[in-house]
N, CA, C and O atoms as CSV, one atom per row, in Angstrom:
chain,resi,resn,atom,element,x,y,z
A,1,UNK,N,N,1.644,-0.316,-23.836
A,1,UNK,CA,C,0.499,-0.741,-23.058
A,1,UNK,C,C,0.839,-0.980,-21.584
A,1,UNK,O,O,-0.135,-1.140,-20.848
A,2,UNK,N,N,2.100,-1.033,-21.007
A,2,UNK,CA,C,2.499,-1.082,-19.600
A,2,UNK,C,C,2.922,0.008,-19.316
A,2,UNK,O,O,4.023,0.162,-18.789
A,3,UNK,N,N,1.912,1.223,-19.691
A,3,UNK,CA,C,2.203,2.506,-18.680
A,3,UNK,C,C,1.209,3.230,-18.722
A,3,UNK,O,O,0.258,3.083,-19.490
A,4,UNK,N,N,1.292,3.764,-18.205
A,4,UNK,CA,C,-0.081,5.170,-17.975
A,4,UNK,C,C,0.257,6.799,-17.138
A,4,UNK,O,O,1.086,7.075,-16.272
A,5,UNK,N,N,-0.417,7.356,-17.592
A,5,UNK,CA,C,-0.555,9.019,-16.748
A,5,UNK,C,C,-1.377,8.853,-16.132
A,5,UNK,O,O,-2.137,7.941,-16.459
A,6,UNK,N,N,-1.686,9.682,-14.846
A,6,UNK,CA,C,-2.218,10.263,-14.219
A,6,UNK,C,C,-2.184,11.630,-14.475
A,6,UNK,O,O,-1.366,12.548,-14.420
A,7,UNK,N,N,-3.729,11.395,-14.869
A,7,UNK,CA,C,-4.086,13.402,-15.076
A,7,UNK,C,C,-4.429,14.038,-13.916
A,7,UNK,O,O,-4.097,15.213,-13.758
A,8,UNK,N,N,-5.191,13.303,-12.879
A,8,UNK,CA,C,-5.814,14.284,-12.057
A,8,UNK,C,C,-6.373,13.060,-10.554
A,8,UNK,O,O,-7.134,12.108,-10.380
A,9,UNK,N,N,-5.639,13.690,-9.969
A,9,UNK,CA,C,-6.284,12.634,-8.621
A,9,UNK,C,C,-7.302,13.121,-8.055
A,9,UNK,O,O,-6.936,14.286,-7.903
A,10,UNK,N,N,-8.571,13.039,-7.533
A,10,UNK,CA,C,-9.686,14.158,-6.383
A,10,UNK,C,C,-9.933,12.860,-5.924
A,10,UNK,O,O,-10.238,11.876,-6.598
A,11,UNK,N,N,-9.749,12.959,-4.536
A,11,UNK,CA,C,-9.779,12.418,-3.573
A,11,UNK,C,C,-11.584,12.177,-3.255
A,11,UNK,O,O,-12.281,11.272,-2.796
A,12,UNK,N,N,-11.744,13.180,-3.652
A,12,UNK,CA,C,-13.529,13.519,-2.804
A,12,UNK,C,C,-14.368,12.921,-1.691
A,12,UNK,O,O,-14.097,13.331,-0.563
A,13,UNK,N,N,-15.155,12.195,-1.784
A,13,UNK,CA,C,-14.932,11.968,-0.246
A,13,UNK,C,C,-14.256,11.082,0.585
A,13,UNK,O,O,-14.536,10.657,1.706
A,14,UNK,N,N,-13.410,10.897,-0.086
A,14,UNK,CA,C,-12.468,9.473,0.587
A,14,UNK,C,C,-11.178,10.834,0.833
A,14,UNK,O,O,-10.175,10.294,1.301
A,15,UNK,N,N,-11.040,11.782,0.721
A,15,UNK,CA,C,-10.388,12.447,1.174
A,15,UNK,C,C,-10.456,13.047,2.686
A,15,UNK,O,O,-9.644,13.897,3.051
A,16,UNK,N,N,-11.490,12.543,3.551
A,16,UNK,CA,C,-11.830,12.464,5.368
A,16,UNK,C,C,-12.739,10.759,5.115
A,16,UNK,O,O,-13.889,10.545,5.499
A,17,UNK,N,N,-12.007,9.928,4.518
A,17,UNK,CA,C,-12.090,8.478,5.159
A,17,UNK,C,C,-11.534,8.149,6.764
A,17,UNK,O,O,-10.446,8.092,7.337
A,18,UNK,N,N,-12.466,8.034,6.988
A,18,UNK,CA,C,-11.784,7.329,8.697
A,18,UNK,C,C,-12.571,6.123,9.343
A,18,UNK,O,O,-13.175,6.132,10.416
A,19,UNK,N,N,-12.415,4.998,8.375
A,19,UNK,CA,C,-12.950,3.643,8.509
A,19,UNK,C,C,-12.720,3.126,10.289
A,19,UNK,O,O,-11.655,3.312,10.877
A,20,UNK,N,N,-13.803,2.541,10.863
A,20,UNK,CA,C,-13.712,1.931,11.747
A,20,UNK,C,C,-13.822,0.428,11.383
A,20,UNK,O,O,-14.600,-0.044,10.555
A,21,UNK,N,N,-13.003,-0.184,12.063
A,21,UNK,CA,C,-13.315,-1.900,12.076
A,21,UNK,C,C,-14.443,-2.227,13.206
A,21,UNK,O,O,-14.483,-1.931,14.400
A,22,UNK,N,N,-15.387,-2.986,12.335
A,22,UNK,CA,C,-16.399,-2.994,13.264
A,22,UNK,C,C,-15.797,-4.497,14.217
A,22,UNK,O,O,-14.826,-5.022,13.673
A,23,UNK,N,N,-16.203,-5.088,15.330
A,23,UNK,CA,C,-15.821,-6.400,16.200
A,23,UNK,C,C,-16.074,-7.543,15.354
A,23,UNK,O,O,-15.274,-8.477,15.298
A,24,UNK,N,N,-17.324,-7.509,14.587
A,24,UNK,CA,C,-16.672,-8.996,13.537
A,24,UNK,C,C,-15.945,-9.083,12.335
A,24,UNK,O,O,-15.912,-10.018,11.536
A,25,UNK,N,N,-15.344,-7.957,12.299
A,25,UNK,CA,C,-14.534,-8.184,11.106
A,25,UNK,C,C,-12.621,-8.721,11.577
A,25,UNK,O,O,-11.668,-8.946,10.832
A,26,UNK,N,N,-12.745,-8.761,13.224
A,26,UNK,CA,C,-11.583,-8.329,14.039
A,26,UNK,C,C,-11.314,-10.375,13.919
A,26,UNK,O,O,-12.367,-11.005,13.826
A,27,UNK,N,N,-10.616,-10.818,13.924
A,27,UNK,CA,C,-9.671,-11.945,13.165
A,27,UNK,C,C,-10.089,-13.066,12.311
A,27,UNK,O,O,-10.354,-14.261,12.442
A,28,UNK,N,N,-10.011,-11.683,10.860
A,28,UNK,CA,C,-10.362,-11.741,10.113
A,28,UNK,C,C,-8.837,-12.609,8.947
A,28,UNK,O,O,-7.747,-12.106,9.219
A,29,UNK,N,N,-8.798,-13.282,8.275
A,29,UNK,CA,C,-7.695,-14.197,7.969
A,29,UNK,C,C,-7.175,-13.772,6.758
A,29,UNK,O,O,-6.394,-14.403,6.045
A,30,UNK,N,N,-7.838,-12.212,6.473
A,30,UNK,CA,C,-7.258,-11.455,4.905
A,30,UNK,C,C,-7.502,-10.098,5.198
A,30,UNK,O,O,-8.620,-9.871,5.662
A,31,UNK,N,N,-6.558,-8.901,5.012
A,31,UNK,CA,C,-6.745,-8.313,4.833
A,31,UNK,C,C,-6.307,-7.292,3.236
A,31,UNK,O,O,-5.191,-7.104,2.752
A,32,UNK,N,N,-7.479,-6.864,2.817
A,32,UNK,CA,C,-7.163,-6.343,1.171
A,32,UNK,C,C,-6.971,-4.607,1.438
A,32,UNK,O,O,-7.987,-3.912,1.463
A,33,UNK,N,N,-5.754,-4.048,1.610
A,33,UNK,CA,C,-6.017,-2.595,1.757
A,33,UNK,C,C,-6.546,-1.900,0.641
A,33,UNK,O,O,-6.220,-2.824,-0.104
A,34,UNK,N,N,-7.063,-1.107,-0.123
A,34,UNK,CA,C,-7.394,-0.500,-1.365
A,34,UNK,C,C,-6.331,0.208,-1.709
A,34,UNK,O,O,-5.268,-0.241,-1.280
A,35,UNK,N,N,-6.290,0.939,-2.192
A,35,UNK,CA,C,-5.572,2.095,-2.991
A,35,UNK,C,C,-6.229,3.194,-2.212
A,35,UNK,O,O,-7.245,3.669,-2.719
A,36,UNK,N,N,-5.855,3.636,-1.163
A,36,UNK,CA,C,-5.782,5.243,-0.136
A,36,UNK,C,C,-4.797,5.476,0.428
A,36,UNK,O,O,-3.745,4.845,0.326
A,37,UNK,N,N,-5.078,6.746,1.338
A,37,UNK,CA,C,-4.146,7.336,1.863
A,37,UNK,C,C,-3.729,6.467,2.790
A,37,UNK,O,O,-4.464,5.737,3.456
A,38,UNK,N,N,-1.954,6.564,2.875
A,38,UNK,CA,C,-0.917,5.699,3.514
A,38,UNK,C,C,-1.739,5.539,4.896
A,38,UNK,O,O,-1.950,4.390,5.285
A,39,UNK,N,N,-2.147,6.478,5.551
A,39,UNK,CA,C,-2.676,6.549,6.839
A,39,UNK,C,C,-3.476,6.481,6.937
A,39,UNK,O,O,-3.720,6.849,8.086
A,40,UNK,N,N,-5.082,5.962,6.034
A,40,UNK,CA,C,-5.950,5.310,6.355
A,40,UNK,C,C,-5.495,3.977,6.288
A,40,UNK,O,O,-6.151,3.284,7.066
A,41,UNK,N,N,-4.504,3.234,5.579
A,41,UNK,CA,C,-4.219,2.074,5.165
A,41,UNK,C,C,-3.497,1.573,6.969
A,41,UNK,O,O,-3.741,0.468,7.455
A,42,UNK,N,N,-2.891,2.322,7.477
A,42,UNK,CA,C,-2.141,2.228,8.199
A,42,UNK,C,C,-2.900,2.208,9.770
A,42,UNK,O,O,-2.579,1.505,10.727
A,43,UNK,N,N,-3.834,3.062,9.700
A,43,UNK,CA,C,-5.158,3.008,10.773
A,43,UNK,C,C,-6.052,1.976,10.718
A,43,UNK,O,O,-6.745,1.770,11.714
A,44,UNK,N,N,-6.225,0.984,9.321
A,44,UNK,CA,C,-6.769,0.433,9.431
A,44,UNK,C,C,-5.850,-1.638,10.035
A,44,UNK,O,O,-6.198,-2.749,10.437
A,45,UNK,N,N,-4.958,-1.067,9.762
A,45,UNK,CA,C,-3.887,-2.497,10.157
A,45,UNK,C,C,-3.764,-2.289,11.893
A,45,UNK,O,O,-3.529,-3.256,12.617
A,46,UNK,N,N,-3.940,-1.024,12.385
A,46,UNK,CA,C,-3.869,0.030,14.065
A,46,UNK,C,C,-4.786,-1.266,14.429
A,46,UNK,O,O,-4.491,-2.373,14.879
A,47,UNK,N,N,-5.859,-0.747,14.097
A,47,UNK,CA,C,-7.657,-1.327,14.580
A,47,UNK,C,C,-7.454,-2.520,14.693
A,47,UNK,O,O,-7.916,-2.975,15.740
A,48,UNK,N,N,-6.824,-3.417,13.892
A,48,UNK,CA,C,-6.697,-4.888,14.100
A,48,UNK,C,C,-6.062,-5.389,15.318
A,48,UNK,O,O,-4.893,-5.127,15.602
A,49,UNK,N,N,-7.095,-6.354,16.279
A,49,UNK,CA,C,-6.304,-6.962,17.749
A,49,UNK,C,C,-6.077,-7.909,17.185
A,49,UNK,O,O,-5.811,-8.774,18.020
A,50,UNK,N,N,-5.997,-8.419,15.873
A,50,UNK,CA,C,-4.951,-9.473,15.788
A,50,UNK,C,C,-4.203,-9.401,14.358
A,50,UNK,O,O,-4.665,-8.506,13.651
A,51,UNK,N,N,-3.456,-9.927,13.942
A,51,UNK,CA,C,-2.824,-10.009,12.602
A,51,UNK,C,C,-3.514,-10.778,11.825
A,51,UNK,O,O,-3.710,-11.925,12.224
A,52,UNK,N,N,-3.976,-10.433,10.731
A,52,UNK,CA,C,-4.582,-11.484,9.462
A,52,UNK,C,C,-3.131,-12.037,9.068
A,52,UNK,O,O,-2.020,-11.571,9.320
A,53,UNK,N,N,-3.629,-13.535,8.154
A,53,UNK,CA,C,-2.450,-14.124,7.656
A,53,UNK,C,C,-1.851,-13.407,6.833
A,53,UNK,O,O,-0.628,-13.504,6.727
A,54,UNK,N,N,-2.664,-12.421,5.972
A,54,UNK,CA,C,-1.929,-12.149,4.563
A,54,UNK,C,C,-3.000,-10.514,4.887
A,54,UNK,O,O,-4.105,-10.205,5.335
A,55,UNK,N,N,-1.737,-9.850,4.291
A,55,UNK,CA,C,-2.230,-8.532,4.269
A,55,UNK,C,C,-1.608,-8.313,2.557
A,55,UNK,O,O,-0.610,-8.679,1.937
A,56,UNK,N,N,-2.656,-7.624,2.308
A,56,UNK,CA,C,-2.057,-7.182,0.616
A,56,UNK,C,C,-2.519,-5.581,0.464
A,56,UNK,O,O,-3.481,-5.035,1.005
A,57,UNK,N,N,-1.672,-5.085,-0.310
A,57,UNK,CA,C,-1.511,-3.455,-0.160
A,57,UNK,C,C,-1.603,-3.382,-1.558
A,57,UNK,O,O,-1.101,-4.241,-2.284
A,58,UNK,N,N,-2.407,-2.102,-2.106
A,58,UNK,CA,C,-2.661,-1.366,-3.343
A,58,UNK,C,C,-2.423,-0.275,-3.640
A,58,UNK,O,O,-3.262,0.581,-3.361
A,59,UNK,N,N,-1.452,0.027,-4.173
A,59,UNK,CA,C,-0.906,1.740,-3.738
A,59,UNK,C,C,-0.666,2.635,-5.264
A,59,UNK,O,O,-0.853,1.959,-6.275
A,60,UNK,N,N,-0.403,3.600,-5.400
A,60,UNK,CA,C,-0.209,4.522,-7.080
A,60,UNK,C,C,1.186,5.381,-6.857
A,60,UNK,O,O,1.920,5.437,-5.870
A,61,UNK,N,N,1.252,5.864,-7.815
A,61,UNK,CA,C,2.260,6.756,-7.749
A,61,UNK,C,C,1.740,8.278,-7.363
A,61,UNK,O,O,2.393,9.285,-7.637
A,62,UNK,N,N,0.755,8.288,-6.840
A,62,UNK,CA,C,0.051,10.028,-6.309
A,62,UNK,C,C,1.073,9.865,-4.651
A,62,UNK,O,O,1.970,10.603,-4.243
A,63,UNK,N,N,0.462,8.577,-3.992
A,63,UNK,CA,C,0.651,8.241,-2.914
A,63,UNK,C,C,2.223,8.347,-2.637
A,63,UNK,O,O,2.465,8.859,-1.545
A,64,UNK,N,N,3.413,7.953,-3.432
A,64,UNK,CA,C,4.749,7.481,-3.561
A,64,UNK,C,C,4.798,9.171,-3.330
A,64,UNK,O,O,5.568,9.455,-2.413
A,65,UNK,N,N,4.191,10.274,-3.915
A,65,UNK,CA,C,4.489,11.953,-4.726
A,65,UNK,C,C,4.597,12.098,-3.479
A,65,UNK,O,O,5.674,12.153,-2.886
A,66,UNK,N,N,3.256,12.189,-2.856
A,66,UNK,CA,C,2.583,12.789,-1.340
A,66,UNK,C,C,2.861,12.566,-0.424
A,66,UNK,O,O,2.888,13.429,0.453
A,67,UNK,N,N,3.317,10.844,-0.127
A,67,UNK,CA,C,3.097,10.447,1.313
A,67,UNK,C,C,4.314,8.861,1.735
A,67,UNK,O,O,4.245,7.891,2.490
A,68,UNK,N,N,5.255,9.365,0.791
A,68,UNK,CA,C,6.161,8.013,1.013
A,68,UNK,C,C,6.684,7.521,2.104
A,68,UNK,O,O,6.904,6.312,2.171
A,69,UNK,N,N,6.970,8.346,3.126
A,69,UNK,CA,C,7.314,7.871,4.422
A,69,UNK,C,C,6.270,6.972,4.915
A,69,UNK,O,O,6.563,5.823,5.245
A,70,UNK,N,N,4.931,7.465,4.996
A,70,UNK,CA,C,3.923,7.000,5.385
A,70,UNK,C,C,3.662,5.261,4.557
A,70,UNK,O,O,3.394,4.161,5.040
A,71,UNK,N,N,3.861,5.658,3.372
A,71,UNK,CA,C,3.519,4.435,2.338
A,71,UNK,C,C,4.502,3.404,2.780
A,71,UNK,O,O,4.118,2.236,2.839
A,72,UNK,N,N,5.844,3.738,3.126
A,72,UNK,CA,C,7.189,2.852,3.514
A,72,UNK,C,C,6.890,2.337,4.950
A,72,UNK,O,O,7.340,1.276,5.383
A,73,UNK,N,N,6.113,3.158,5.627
A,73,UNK,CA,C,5.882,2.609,6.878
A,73,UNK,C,C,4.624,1.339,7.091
A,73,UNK,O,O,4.575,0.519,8.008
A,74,UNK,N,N,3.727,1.482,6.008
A,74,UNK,CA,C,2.691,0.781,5.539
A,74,UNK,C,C,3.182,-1.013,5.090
A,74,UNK,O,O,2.858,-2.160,5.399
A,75,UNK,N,N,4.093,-0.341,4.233
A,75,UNK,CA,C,4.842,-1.304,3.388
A,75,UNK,C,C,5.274,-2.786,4.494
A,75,UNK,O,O,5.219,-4.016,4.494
A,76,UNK,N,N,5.700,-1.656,5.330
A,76,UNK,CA,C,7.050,-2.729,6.440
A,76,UNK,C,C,5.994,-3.752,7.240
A,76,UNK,O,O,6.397,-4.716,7.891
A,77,UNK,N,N,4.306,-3.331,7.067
A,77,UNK,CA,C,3.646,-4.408,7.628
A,77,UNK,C,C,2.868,-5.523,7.219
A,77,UNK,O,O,2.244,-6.384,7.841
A,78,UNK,N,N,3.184,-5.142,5.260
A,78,UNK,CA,C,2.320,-6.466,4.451
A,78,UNK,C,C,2.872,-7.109,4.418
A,78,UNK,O,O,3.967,-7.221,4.968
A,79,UNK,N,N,1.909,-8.327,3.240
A,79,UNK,CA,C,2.882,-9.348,3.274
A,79,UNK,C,C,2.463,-9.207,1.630
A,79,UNK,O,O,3.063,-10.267,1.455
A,80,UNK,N,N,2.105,-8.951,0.622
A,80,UNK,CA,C,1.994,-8.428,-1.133
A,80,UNK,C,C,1.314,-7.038,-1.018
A,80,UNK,O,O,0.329,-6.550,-0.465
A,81,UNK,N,N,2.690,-6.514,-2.095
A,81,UNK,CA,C,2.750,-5.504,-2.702
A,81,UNK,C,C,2.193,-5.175,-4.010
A,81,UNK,O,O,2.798,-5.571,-5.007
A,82,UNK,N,N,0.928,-4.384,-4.158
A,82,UNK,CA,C,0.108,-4.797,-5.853
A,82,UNK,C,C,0.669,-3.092,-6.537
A,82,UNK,O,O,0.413,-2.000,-6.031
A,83,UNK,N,N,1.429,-3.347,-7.731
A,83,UNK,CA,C,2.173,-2.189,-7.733
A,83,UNK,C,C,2.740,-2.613,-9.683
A,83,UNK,O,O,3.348,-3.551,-10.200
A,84,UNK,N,N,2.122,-1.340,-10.193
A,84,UNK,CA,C,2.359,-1.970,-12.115
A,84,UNK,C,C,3.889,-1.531,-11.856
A,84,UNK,O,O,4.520,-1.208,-10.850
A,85,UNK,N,N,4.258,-1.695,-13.507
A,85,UNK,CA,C,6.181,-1.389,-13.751
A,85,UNK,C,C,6.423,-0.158,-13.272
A,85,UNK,O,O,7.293,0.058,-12.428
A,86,UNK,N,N,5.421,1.031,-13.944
A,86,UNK,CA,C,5.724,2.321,-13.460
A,86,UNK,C,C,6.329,2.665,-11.998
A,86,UNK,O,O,7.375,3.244,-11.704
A,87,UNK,N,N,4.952,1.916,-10.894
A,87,UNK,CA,C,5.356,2.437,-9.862
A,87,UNK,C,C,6.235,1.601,-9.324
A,87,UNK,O,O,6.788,2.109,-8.349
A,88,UNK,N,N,6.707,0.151,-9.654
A,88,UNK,CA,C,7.754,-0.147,-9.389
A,88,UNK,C,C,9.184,0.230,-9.323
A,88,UNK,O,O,9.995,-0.143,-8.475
A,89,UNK,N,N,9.397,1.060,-10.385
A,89,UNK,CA,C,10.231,1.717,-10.809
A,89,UNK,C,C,10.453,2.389,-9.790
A,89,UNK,O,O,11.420,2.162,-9.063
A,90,UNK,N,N,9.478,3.452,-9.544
A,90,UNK,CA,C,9.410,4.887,-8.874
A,90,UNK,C,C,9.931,4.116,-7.565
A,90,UNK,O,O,11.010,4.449,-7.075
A,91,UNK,N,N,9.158,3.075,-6.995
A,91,UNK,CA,C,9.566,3.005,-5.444
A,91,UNK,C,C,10.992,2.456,-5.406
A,91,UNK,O,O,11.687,2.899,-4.491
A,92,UNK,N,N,11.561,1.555,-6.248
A,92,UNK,CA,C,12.572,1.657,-6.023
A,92,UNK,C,C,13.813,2.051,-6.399
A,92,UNK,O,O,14.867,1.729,-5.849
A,93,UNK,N,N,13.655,2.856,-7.479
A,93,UNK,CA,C,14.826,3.447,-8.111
A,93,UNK,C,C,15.736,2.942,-9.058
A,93,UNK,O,O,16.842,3.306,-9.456
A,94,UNK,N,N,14.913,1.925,-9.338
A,94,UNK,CA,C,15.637,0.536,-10.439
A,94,UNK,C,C,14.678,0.618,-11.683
A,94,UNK,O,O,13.455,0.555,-11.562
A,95,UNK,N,N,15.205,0.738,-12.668
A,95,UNK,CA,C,14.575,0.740,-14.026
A,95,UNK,C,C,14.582,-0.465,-14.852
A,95,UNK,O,O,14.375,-0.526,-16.064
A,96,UNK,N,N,14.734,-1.010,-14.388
A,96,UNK,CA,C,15.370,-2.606,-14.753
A,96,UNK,C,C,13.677,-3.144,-13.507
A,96,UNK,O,O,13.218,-2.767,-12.429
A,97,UNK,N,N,13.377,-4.052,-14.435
A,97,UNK,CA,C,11.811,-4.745,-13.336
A,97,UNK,C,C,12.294,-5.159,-12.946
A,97,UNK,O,O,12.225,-4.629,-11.837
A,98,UNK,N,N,13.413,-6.432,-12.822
A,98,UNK,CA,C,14.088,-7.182,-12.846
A,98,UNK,C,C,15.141,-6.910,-11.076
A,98,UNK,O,O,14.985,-7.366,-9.944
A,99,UNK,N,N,16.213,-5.900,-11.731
A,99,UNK,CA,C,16.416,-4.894,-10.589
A,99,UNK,C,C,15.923,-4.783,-9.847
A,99,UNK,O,O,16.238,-5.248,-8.751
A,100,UNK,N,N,14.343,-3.739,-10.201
A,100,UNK,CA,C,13.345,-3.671,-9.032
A,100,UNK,C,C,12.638,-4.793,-8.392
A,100,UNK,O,O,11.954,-4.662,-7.377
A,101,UNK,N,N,12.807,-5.782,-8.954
A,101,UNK,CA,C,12.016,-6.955,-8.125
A,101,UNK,C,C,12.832,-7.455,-7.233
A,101,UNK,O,O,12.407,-7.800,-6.131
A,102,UNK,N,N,14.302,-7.587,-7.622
A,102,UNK,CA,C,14.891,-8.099,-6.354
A,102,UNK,C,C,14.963,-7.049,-5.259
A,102,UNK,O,O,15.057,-7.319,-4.062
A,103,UNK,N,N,14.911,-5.821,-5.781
A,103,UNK,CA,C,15.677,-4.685,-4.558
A,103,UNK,C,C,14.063,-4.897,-3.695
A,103,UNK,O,O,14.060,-4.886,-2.464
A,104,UNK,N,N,13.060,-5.039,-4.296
A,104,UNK,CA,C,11.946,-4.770,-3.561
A,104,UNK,C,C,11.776,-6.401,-2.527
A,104,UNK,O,O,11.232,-6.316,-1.426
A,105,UNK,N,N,12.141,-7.377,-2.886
A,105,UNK,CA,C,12.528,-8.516,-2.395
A,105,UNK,C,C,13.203,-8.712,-1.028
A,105,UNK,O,O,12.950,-9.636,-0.254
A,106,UNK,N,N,14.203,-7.606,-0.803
A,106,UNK,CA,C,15.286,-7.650,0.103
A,106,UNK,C,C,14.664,-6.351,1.468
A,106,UNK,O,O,15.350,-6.046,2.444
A,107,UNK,N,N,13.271,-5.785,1.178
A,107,UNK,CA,C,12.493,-5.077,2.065
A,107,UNK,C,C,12.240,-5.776,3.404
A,107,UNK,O,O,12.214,-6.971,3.112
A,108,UNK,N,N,12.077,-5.673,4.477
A,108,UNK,CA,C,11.810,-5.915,5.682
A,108,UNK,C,C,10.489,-5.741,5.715
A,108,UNK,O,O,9.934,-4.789,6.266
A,109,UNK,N,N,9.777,-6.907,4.962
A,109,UNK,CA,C,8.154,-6.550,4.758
A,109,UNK,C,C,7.615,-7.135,6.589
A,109,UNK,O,O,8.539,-7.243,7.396
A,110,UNK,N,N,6.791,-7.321,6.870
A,110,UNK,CA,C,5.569,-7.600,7.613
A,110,UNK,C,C,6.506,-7.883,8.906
A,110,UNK,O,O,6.953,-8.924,9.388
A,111,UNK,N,N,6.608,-6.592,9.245
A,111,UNK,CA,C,7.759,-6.621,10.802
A,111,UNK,C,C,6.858,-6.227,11.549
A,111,UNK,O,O,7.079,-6.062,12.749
């Protein structure tokens, strides 16, 4: 019960997402990224003139396949990572949760 496939990702129209932050959403004291592309996630932290306290990131293993530089660059500016065993695994190369929780621990999050 702590795993799953992915059969089929379609993006559809969130595949040309290009969210603007409108001026009252601008210091705003949470930000929740969804589960998209590294670089909408990453355009949307751009738009912000100020830092929310807590940024939290939602990411899959399509994203880790496609766009990991991007996702790692994402990474380095939250402050929680929402991520099951699977893709824990995957991002860090530790099969052990345990493993992976510390290695993911020792990240240079929200620089």
């Amino acid at each position: 019960m702590n795993t799953r496939d992915t059969l089929v990702t379609e993006l559809n129209v969130l595949g040309d997402f290009k969210p603007v932050i409108p001026e009252s959403y601008q210091g705003a004291d949470f930000l929740m990224l969804g589960n998209l592309a590294p670089a909408v996630q990453l355009s949307v932290i751009n738009q912000l003139t100020q830092r929310p306290k807590l940024i939290v990131l939602d990411t899959m293993n399509f994203w880790m396949d496609i766009a990991l530089p991007e996702l790692e660059e994402v990474i380095s500016k939250i402050d929680v990572l929402l991520v099951n065993d699977s893709e824990a695994r995957q991002l860090t190369a530790e099969f052990s949760l345990v493993k992976a929780a510390k290695k993911s621990l020792q990240w240079d999050l929200n620089t």
